[in-house]
C-alpha positions in Angstrom: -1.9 -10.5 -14.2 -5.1 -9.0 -13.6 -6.6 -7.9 -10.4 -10.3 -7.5 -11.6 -12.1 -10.2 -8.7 -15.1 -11.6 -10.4 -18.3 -13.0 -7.8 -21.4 -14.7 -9.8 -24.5 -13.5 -7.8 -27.6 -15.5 -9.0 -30.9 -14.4 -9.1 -29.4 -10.9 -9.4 -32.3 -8.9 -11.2 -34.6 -8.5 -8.1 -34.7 -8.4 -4.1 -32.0 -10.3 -2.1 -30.2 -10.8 -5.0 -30.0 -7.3 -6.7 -29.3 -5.5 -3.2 -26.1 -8.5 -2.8 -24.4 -7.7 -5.8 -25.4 -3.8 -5.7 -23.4 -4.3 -1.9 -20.5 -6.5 -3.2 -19.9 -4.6 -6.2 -19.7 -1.3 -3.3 -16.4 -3.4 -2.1 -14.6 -3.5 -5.9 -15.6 -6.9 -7.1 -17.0 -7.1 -10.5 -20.4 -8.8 -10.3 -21.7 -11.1 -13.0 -25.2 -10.7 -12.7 -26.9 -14.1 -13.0 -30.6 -14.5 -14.1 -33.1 -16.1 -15.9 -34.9 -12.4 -15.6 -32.2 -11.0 -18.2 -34.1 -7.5 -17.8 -33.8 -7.8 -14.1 -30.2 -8.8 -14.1 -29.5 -6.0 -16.7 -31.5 -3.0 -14.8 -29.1 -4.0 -11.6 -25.6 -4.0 -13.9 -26.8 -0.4 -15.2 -27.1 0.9 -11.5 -23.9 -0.8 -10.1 -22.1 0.9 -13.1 -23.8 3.9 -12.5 -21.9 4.0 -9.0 -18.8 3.5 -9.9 -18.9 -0.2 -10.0 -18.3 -3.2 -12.5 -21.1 -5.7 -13.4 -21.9 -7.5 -16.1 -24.8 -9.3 -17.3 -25.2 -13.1 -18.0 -28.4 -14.9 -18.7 -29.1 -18.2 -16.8 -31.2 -20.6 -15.3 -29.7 -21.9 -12.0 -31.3 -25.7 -12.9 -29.5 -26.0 -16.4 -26.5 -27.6 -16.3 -25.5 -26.1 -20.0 -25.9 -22.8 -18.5 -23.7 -23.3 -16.1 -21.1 -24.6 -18.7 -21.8 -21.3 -20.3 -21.2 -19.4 -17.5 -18.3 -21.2 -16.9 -16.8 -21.2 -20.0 -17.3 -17.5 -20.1 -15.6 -16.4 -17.0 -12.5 -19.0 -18.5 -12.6 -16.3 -20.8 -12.1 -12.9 -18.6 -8.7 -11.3 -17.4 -9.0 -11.8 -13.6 -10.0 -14.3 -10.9 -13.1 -15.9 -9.4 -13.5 -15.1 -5.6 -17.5 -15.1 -5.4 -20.3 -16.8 -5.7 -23.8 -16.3 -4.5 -26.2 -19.0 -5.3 -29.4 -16.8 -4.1 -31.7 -17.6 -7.2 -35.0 -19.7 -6.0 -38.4 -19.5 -6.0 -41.9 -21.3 -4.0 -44.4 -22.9 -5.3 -46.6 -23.7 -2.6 -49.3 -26.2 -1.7 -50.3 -28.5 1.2 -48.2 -31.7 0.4 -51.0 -33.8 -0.4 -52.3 -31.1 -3.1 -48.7 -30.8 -4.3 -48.2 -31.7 -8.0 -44.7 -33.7 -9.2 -44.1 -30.9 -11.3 -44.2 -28.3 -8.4 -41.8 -30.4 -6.0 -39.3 -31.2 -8.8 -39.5 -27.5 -9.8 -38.3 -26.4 -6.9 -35.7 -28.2 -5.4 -34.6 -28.0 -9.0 -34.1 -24.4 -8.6 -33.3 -23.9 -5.1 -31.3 -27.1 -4.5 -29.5 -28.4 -7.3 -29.3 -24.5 -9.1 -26.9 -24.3 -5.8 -25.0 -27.6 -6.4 -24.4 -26.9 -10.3 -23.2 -23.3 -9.2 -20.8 -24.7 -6.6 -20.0 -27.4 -9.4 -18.8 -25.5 -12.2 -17.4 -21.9 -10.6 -15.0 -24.0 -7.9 -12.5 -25.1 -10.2 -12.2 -21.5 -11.7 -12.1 -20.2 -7.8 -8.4 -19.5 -6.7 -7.4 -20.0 -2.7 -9.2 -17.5 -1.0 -12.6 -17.8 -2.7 -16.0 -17.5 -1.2 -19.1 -19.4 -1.6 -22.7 -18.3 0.0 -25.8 -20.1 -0.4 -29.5 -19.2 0.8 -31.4 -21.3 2.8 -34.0 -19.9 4.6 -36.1 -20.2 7.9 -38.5 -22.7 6.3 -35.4 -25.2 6.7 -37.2 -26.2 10.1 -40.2 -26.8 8.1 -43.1 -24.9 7.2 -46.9 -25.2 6.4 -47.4 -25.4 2.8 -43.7 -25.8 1.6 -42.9 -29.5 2.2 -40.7 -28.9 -1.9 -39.3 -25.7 -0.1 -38.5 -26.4 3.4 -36.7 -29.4 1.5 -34.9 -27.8 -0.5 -34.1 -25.3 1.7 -32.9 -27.8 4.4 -31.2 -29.6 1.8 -28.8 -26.2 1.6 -27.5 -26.6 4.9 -26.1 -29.9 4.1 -24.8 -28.8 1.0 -23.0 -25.9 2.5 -21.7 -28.2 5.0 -20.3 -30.2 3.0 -18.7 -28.0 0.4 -16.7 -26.4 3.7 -15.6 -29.8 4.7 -14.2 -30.9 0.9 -12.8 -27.7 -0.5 -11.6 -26.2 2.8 -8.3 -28.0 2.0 -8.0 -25.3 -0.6 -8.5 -22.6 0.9 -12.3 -22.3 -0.7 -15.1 -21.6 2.3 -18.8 -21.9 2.3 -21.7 -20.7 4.0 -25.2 -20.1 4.3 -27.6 -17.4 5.2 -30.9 -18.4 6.4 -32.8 -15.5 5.9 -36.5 -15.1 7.7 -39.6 -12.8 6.3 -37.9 -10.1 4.0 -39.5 -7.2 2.4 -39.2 -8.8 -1.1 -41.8 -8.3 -4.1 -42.7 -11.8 -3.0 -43.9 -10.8 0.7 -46.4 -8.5 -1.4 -48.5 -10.9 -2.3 -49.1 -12.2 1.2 -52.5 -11.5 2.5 -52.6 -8.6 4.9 -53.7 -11.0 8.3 -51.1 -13.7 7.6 -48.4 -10.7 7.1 -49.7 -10.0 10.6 -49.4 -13.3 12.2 -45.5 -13.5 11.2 -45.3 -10.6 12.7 -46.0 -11.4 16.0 -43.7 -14.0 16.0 -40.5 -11.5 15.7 -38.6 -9.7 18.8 -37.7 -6.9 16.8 -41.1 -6.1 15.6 -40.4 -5.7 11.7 -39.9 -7.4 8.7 -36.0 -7.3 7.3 -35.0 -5.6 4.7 -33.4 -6.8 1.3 -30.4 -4.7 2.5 -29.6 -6.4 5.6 -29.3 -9.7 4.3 -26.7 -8.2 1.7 -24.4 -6.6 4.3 -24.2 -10.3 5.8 -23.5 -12.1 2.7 -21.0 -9.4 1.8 -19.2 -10.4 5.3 -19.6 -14.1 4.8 -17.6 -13.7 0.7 -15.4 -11.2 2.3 -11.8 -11.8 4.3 -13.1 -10.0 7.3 -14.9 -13.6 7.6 -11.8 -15.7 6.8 -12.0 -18.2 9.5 -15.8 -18.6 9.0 -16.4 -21.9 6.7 -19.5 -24.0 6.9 -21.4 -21.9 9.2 -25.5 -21.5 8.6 -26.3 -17.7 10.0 -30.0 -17.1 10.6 -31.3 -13.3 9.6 -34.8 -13.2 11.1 -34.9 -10.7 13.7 -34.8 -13.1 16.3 -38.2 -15.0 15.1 -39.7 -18.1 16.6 -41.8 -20.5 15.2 
């Protein structure tokens, strides 16, 4: 039997989700790098390869179920087990709720919400005992101005995560959640220089976190040194208040 460990990392080509499977792949598992950003996904296989590591790269958007039955069927496929997945893939569209479109609220929880139930959905039955599951939620799960589709959707993670640990902790399977605050991410480049400021202010440890720091938690949380961890939502935001 094989003893190549496979973990599907979503939303692999860029930020929080290219630093995760760059770190995971550092511990010997073979990453399949998940993303609708196929040049992304690719550009992070080449580097983990280029360390020493395995990757490989699969084209998908989280929302679809058909390409989660692809994925599926093509890990079904590969010598070795299932022990990870990382449902980190989302994206904001934001707007004061009132502007909000349909389109822009179904977008997102589409994405961020159901992209993590359809992941949990079809890689748990090819997970052995011992597997891992770690979703994203974020800060804006209390709520935030502007993300009423977000902080939903994000807030909607927790309960997911919840209650994934509660059913499939019976078979050895746990989940968690990292809740990640303002992260130096191509996204947080776009955010006007004052308002970068202001969010500033609001954390103890007087910085922004780094893409990086969120990985080496996620890698603890899909790791055994975390093996009694299950259902737990683990904020990474310096210590912010809002």
């Amino acid at each position: 039997m094989s003893d190549i460990h496979y973990c599907v990392v979503t939303g692999a080509g860029s930020g929080i989700g290219r630093a995760t499977a760059k770190r995971l792949a550092a511990d010997g598992l073979h990453i399949i790098c998940a993303d609708v950003n196929t040049h992304g996904a690719a550009e992070t296989a080449a580097a983990i390869v280029e360390a020493g590591g395995q990757a490989t790269t699969m084209a998908l958007d989280v929302s679809s179920r058909d390409g989660w039955e692809g994925i599926a069927a093509k890990l079904a496929e590969l010598p070795g087990t299932v022990t990870g997945l990382v449902n980190n893939a989302g994206l904001v569209r934001d707007k004061t709720m009132l502007k909000m479109t349909e389109e822009q609220w179904d977008f997102v929880i589409d994405v961020n919400l159901k992209g993590a139930w359809l992941g949990a959905k079809y890689i748990i039955p090819l997970m052995a005992e011992g597997g891992a599951i770690v979703n994203l939620s974020s800060d804006s799960k209390d709520g935030n101005f502007g993300q009423t589709n977000y902080a939903a959707a994000k807030a909607g993670i927790v309960g997911l995560t919840r209650s994934i640990a509660l059913e499939q902790g019976r078979r050895g399977i746990r989940c968690n959640a990292v809740a990640p605050g303002t992260i130096e991410t191509q996204i947080l480049g776009e955010v006007p220089e004052n308002v970068k400021a202001e969010w500033l202010a609001t954390i103890p440890l007087g910085r922004f976190g780094q893409p990086e720091e969120v990985a080496e938690v996620i890698d603890f949380l899909i790791s055994d040194r975390s093996s009694y961890v299950n259902g737990h939502v683990l904020a990474i935001d310096g210590g912010a208040k809002h």
